[in-house]
C-alpha angles and dihedrals in degrees: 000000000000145000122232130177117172142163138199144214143192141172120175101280099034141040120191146184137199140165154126130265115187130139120273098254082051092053091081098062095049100049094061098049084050087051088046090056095036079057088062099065129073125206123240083261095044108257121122120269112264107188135358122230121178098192084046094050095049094043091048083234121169116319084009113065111123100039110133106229091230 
């Protein structure tokens, strides 16, 4: 058995995907190093960074208008 999480993004010229795959034992593990790095970033109104969304983020959508795409 495995665990998976990915995500996606586009914009008119590309589509990507990326992700993670472990064992569930493993997940643990991998969930709290995301949520280490998630901790790093501030949003534009100063709160820590939640969750991070790639097609969100390109399209300016919600918590994350304003991000540049570079």
């Amino acid at each position: 058995m495995v665990a998976l999480f990915a995500d996606e993004s586009y914009d008119d010229h590309t589509y990507t995907l990326g992700g993670w795959v472990t064992t569930p034992g493993q997940w643990p593990i991998v969930q709290k190093h995301w949520r280490d790095m998630l901790a790093t970033i501030t949003m534009p109104d100063g709160t820590p960074c939640k969750a991070f969304h790639s097609s969100l983020i390109n399209s300016q959508a919600k918590e994350f208008e304003g991000w540049g795409k570079t």
